[in-house]
KETOR-466531 format. One record per residue (C-alpha): x, y, z; residue number from 1. Coordinates in steps of 0.1 Angstrom, whole numbers, plus 5000, padded with zeros to 4 digits. Each point is the difference from the previous one (the first is absolute). Layout:
     c1     c2     c3   seq
      X      Y      Z   NUM
...
This chain:
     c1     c2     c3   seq
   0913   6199   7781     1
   5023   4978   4985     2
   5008   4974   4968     3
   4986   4965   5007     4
   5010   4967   4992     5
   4986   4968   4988     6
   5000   4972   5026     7
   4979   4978   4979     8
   4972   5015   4992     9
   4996   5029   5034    10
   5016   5031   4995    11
   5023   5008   5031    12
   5016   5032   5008    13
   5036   5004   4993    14
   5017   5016   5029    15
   5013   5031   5000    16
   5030   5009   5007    17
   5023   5028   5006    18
   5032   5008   4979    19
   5026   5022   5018    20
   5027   5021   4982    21
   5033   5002   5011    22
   5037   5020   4987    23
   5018   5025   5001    24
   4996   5036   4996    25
   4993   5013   4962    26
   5000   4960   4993    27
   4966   5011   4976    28
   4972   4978   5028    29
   4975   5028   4994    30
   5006   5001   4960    31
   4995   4965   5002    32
   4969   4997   5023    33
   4986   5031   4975    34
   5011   4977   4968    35
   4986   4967   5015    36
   4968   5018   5014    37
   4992   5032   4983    38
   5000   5017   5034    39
   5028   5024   5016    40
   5001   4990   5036    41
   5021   5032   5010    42
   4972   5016   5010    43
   5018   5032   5025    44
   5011   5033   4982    45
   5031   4995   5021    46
   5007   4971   4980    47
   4994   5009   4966    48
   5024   5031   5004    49
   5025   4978   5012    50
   4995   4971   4980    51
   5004   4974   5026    52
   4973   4982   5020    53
   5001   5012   5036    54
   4963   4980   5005    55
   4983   4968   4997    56
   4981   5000   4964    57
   4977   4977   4991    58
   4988   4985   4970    59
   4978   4969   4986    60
   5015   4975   4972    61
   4980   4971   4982    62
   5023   4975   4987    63
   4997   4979   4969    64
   4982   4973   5018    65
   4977   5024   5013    66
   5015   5003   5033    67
   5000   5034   5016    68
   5027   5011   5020    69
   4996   5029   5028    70
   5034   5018   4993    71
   5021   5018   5031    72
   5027   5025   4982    73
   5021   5007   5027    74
   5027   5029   5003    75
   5037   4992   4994    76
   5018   5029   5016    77
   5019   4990   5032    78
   4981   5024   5021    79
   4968   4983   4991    80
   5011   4962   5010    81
   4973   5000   5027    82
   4972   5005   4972    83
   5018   4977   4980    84
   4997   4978   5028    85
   4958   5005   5004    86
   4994   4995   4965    87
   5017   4969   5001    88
   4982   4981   5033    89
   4969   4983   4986    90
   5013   4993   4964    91
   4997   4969   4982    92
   5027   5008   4972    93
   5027   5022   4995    94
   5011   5021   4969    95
   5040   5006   5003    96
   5007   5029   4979    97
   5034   5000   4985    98
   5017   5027   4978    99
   5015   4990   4968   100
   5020   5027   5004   101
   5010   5000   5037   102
   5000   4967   5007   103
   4999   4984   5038   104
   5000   5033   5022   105
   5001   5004   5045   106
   4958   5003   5001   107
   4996   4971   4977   108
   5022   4978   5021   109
   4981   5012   5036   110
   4968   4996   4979   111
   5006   4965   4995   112
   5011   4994   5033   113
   4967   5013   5015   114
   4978   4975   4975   115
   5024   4971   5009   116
   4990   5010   5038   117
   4960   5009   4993   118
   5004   4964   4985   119
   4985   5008   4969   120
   5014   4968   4976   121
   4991   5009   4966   122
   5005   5027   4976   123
   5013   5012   4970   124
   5032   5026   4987   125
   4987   5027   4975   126
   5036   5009   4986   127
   4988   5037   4992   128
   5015   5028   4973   129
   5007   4976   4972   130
   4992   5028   4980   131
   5030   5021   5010   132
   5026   4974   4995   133
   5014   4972   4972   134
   4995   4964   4997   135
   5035   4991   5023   136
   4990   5023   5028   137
   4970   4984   5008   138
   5018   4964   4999   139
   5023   5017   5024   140
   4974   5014   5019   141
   4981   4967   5002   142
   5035   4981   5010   143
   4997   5027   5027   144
   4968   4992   5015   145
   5007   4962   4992   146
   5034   5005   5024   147
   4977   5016   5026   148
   4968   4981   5003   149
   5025   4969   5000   150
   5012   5013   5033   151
   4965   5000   5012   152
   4975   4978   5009   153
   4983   5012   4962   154
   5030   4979   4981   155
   4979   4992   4970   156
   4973   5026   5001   157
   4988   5012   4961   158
   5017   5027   4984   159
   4980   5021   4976   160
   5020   5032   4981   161
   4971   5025   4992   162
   4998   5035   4997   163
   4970   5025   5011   164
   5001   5024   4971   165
   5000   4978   4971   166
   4981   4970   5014   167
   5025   4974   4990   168
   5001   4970   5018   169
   4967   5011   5021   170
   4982   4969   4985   171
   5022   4976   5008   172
   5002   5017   5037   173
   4963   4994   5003   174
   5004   4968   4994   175
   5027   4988   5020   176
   4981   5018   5026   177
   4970   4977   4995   178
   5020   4971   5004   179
   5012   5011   5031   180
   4967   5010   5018   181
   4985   4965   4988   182
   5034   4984   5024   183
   4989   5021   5030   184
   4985   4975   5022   185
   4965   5008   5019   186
   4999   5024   5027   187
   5000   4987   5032   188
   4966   5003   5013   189
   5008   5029   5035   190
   4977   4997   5026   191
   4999   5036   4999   192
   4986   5031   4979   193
   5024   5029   5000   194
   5010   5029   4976   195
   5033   5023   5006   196
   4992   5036   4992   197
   5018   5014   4969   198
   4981   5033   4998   199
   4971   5019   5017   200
   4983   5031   4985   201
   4964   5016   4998   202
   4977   5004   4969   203
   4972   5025   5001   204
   4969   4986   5002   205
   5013   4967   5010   206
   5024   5000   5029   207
   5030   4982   5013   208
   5020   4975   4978   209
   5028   4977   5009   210
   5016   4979   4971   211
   5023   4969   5008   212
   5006   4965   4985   213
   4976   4974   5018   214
   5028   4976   5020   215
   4968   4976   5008   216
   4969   4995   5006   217
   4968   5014   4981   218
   4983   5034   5004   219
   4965   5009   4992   220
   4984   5028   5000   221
   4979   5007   5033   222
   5031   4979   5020   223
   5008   5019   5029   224
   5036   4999   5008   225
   5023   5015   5021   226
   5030   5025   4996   227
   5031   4988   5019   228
   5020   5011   5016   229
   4977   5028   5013   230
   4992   5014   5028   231
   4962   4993   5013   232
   4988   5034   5007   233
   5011   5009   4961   234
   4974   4977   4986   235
   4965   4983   5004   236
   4990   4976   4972   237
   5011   5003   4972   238
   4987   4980   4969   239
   5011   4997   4962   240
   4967   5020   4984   241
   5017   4991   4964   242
   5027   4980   4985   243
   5023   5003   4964   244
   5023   4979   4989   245
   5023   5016   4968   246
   4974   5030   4999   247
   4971   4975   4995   248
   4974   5000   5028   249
   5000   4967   5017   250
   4976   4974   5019   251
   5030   4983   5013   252
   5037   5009   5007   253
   5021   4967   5001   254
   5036   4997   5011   255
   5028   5005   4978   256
   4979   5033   4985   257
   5007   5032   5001   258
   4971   5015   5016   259
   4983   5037   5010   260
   4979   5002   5027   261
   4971   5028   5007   262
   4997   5001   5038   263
   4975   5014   5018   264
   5002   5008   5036   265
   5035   5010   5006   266
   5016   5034   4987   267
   5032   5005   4979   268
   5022   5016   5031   269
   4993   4964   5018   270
   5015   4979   4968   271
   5039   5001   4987   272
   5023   4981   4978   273
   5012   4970   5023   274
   4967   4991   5019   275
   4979   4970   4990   276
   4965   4991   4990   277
   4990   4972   5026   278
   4968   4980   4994   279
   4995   4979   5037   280
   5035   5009   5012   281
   5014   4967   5018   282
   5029   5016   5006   283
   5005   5032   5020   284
   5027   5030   4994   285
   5036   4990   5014   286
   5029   5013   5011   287
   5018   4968   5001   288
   5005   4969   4981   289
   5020   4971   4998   290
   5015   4995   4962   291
   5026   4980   4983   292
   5026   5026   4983   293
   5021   4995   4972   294
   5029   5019   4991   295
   5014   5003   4967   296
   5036   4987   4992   297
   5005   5034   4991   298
   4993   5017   5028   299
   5026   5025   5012   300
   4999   4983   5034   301
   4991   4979   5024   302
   4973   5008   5026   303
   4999   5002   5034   304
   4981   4985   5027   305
   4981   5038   4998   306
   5000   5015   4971   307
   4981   5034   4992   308
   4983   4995   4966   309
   4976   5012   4975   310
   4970   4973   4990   311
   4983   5000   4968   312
   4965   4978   5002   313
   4970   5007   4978   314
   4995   5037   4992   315
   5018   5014   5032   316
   5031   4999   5014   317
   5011   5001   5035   318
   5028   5005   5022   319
   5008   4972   5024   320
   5021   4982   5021   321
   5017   4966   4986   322
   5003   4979   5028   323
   5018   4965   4992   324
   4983   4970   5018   325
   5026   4976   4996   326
   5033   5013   4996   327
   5021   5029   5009   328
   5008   5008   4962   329
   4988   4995   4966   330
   5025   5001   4973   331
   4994   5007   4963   332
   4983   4974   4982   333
   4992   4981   5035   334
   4964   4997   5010   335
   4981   4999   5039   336
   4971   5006   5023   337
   4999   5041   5009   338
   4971   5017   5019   339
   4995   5031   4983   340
   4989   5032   5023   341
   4979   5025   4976   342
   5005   5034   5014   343
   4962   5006   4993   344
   4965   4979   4996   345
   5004   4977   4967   346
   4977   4973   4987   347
   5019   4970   4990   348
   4986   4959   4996   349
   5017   4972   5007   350
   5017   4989   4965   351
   5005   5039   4988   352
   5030   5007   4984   353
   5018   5035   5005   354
   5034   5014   4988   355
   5030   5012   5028   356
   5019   5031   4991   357
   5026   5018   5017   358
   4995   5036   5013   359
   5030   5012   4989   360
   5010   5003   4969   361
   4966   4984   4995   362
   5007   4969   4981   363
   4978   4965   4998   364
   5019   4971   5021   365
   4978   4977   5007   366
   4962   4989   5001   367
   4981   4976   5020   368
   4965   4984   5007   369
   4977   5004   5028   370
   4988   4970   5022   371
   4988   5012   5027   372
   4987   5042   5004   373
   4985   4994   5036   374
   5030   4982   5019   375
   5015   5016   5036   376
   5032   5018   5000   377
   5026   4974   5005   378
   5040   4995   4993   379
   5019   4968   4987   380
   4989   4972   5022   381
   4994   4964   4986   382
   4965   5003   5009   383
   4992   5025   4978   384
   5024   4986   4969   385
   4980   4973   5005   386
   4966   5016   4998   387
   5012   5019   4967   388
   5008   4968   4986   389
   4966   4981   5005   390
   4986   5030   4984   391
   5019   5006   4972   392
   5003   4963   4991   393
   4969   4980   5012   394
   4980   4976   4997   395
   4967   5017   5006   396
   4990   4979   5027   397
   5031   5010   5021   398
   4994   5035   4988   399
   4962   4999   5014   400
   5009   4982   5034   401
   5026   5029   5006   402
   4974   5024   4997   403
   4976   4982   5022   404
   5024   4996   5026   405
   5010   5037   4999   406
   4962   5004   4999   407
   4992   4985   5029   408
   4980   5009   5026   409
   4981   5020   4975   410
   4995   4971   4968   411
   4994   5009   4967   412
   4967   4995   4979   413
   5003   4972   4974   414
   4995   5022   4973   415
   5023   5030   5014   416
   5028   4967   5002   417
   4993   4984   4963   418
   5005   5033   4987   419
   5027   5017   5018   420
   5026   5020   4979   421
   5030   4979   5015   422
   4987   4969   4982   423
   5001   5017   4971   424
   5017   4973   4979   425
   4983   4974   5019   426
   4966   4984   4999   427
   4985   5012   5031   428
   4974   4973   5002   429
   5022   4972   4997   430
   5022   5017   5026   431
   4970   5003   5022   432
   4987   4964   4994   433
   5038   4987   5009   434
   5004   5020   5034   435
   4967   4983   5013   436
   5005   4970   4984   437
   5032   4991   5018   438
   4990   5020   5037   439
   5017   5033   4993   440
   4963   5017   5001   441
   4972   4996   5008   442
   4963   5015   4992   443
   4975   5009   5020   444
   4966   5012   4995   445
   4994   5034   4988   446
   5029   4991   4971   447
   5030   5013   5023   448
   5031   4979   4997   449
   5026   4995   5027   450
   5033   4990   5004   451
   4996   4967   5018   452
   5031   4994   5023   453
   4995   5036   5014   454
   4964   4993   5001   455
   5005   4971   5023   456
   5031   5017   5022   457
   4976   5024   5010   458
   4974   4974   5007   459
   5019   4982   5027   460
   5003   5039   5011   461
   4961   5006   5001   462
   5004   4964   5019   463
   5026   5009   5025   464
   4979   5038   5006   465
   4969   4985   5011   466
   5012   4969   5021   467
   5020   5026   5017   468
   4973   5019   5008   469
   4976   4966   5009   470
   5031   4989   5026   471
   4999   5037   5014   472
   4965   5010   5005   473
   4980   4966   5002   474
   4972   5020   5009   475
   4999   5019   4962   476
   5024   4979   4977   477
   4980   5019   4972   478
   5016   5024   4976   479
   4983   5024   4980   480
   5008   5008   4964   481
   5011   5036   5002   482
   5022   4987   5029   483
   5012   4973   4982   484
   5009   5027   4972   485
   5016   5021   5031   486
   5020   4974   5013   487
   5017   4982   4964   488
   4994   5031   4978   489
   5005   5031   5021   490
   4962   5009   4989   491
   5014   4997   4963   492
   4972   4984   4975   493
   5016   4965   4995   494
   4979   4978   4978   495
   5023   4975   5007   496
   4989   4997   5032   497
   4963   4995   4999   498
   5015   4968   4972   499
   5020   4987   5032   500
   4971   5007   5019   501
   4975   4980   4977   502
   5027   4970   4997   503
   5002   4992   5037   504
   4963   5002   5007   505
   4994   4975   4969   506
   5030   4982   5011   507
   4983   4997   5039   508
   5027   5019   5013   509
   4982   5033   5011   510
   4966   5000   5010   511
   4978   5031   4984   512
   4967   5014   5018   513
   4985   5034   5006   514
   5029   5007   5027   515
   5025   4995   4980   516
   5027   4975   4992   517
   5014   4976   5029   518
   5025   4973   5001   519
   4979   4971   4994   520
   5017   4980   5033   521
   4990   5025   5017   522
   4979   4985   5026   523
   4961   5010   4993   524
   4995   4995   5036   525
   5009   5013   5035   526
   5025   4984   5021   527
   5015   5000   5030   528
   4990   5031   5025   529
   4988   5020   4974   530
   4971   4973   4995   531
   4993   4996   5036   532
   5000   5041   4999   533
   4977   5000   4972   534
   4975   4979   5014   535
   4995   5025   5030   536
   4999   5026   4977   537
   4972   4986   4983   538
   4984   4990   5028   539
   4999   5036   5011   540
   4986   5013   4970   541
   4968   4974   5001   542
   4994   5005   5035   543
   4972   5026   4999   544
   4982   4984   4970   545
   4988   5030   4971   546
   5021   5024   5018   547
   5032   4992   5000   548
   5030   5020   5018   549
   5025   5021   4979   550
   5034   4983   4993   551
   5011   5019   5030   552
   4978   4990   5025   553
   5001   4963   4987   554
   5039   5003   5006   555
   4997   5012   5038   556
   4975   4972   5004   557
   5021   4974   4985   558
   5034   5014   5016   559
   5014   5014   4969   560
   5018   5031   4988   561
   4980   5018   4974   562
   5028   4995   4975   563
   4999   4960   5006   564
   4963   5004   4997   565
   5003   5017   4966   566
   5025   4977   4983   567
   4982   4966   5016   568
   4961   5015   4988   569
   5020   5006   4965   570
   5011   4966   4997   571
   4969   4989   5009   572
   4982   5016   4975   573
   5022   4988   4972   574
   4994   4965   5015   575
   4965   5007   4996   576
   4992   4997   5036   577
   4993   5033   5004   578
   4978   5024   4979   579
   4999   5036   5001   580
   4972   5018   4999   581
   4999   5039   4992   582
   5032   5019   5012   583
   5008   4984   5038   584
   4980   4968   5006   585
   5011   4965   4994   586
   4975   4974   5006   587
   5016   4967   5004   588
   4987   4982   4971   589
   4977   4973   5012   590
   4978   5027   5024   591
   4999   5022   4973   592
   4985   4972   4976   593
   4973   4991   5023   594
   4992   5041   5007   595
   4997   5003   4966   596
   4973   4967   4995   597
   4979   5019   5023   598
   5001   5031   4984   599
   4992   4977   4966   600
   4973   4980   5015   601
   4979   5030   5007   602
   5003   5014   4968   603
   4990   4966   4982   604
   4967   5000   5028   605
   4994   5039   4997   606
   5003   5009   4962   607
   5029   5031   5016   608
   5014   5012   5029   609
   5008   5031   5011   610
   5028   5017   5020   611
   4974   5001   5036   612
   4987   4965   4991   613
   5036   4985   5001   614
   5010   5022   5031   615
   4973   4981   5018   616
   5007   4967   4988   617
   5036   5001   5009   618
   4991   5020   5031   619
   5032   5021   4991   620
   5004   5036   4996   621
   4993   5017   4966   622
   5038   5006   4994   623
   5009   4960   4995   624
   4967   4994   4983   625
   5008   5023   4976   626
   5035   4989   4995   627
   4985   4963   4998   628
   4977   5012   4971   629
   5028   5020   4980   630
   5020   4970   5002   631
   4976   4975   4987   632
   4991   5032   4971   633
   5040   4994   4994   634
   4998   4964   4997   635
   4975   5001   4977   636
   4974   4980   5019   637
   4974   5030   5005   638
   4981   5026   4980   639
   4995   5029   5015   640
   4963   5021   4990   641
   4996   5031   5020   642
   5004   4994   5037   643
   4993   4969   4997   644
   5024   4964   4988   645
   4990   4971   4977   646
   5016   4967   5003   647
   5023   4994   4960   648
   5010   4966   5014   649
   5008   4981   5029   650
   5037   4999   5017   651
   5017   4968   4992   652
């Protein structure tokens, strides 16, 4: 897979990387790929006939130290800047390809420009065509370069005259390519896995294949991924049945590599150059997303507060809507906060990096990163200037408290939080462990985090809910949980609300039983006329011994409307002084008690009981008998064998 390293004794992988070309047209990228490789990476009829690269081609380069390089030749041709433009997102390294003979030309100059952009820092100038000139025009040539790249943020950047066809000057390339790729610093570690599509086709006998350089991430065969953006009905799962990296088959694809893919369980019309290879997608398909934007000093232009553009990112590009967030204009060479509109469903992660062109004449002006590819659609208030700035800039604790605020009421899972895309250049752990440590968040069980100050504003709301509820029906302060939900949440699913919940019944605040949840001042007891009222009514109910009246009857009796009767018997069953036995009859709770020892007492004497036996004990009809035995069966405290009732254990 790769050259390895001695780190004292272990043998560790070197990484690989990915080397992108760059240059004009007729500059001699391909002859020099096919010199430096042994492979010509025009690869289209098209292009042969024409002698110009109109495609990506790809090729594999081990370097003196045993490095190997993944090689993107992209086309030069000004028609083809978008494809230079995908070839050169994910590289590690770039090749400038300067002719001899030609010098500094328009493509290599907006070729440059889209590297500075992409933020690719290292590379190398291959001063091409020696061959076809003398000794002074290639110091002239390389005064040239020297005069652009001094210009540039590349002031300083090796210079190597070669030429393709006779080989001179190739070793000396390799090596100052070496000593380049051993600068590149590690690759960030992205919490994500994701692969832009370069090129789909079919193979007989083995089925669809996309090929792409690996941004991040690992890929295995067997992984199942997904294909964004697509729509669902297109697809069901789709897994990686095999994996090559450089035409080798492969147990692991590793980013920075340029990397085939044998899917199984999607079809070739349902895959094209510009989608992406997802595995567990954090981040859904967009159509908006707030960026930071450059714009080169020498664009033609300012923009607007709107401006209509074209927007190059990964393999695809897009037409959108630039939106600035933060100021009515954006002059050349000036940077700001946009919100860019995509005119259709694009995939983008916080920290991508994407080119701006103009429509017309289509030209590269500017480039930007991505910080946020989920936001709402907003203009150029403070707030969201504001926002931008926390998340382009940090730390990753203020990063991580923004998200659990705009998270809340719905939390986000520790893990889902410590590895979030927009703390991609932050530790997410440490960002996590700050937040709780100084009462930003806070964790509850079941490894949901919350953002704390919105988790105790809609505490005092739960609060202020059910002591408004206690103060208006005294008689059934309780609250249950899906009205709870219906009353904060609109029947929403609010975690955040059974954490609120849980705080004020630990905190004594809310009292929690199989009603419901009550203020916990509420008074637990009857006062007033309703207790004076409830004491008839119970009186009315005991009055006829084992057969009690109906809630209605007891009402008449007690000189109460059958609605008062309903809510006082309901309060007194939540008090406990009332029990309800099958669907209509409440007992109060000391007569039903002693009914109940009888019914015990004759078991513990007789062995059983049936139905008849307890009929005649009570001296009752069969109809509360029976509800007298189904309620004991209920509680638990009888057995019952055929007809007939065995005592499990006593009533307390």
């Amino acid at each position: 897979m790769g050259a390895e390293v001695d780190t004292g004794g272990a043998m560790a992988p070197v990484r690989a990387l990915t080397l992108g070309t760059a240059g004009h047209i007729d500059h001699g990228k391909t002859t020099l790929v096919k010199a430096l490789t042994g492979k010509d990476t025009d690869r289209l009829r098209e292009e042969k006939e024409r002698g110009i690269s109109i495609e990506l081609g790809f090729a594999e380069l081990e370097l003196p130290g045993g490095r190997r390089l993944s090689i993107v030749d992209v086309p030069g041709h000004e028609r083809f800047v978008k494809n230079m433009v995908s070839g050169a997102t994910g590289i590690d390294l770039f090749l400038l390809v300067v002719a001899a003979d030609d010098g500094v030309m328009p493509q290599t100059r907006e070729h440059l420009r889209i590297i500075e952009l992409l933020d690719i820092s290292l590379g190398v100038v291959a001063l091409t065509k020696i061959d076809m000139v003398d000794a002074d025009m290639v110091e002239l040539a390389t005064a040239d370069v020297e005069d652009f790249l001094a210009a540039s943020r590349f002031q300083g950047t090796p210079i190597v005259p070669v030429s393709g066809v006779t080989g001179a000057g190739l070793l000396e390339l390799l090596a100052t390519l070496d000593e380049q790729a051993s600068r590149i610093p590690p690759r960030r570690a992205y919490p994500a896995t994701r692969m832009p599509v370069d090129r789909v086709f079919s193979l007989r006998g083995i089925g669809t294949v996309v090929t792409g350089t690996l941004w991040s991430g690992e890929l295995r065969p067997e992984d199942v991924v997904a294909v964004l953006p697509a729509a669902e009905q297109e697809l069901g799962e789709v897994r990686i049945r095999g994996i090559q990296v450089h035409d080798r088959a492969a147990e692991v694809a590793m980013g920075g590599q340029r990397v085939a893919l044998n899917l199984t369980g999607v079809e070739r019309h349902a895959l094209q150059r510009g989608r992406w290879i997802v595995k567990d997608p954090a981040i859904s398909p967009t159509y908006l997303a707030d960026v930071s934007v450059r714009l080169l000093r020498e664009a033609p232009g300012p923009l607007g507060r709107v401006s209509r553009v074209r927007v190059d990112h990964g393999t695809h590009e897009v037409l959108a809507k630039l939106v600035l967030a933060d100021r009515e204009a954006l002059e050349p060479g000036e940077s700001g906060y946009a919100q860019v509109r995509f005119e259709e469903e694009t995939l983008v992660y916080p920290g991508d990096q994407f080119i701006v062109r103009s429509l017309t004449p289509v030209t590269t002006v500017g480039g930007g990163r991505v910080f946020d590819p989920a936001p709402k659609k907003h203009g150029t208030d403070p707030h969201w200037r504001e926002r931008l700035k926390v998340l382009e800039e940090g730390p990753g604790d203020a990063i991580a408290a923004l998200l659990l605020e705009e998270g809340f009421p719905r939390g986000l899972g520790v893990q889902r939080l410590e590895t979030s895309p927009y703390l991609w250049r932050f530790d997410g752990g440490a960002a996590l462990k700050a937040v709780l440590a100084d009462g930003r968040a806070v964790a509850v069980p079941g490894a949901t985090v919350f953002h704390y100050p919105s988790l105790v504003a809609l505490r005092e709301q739960v609060l202020a809910v059910c002591r408004e509820r206690a103060e208006r029906e005294p008689l059934n302060p309780y609250l249950g949980h899906g009205e709870l939900r219906r009353l904060l949440a609109g029947g929403r699913e609010w975690p955040a609300v059974d954490a609120a919940l849980e705080m004020l019944v630990l905190d004594g605040e809310l009292v929690r039983s199989e009603h419901g949840f009550r203020w916990a001042q509420a008074a637990d007891v009857l006062e007033g006329k309703d207790a004076e009222a409830a004491e008839r009514l119970l009186e009315a109910l005991g009055a006829a011994g084992v057969e009690i009246p109906a809630v209605e009857q007891a009402a008449a009796a007690a000189g109460l409307t059958g609605e008062e009767a309903t809510r006082l018997v309901r309060a007194l069953q939540r008090m406990g002084r009332v029990v309800r036995v099958g669907e209509d009859l409440y007992y109060p709770a000391t007569q039903l008690e002693q009914i109940l020892g009888r019914i015990a007492v004759a078991m513990e004497s007789e062995g059983q009981v049936t139905l008849a036996q307890v009929r005649d004990l009570l001296s009752s009809s069969r109809r509360y008998a029976q509800a007298l035995l189904e309620h004991m069966d209920s509680e638990g405290m009888t057995l019952r064998v055929g007809d007939a009732r065995r005592l499990r254990r006593r009533r307390r």
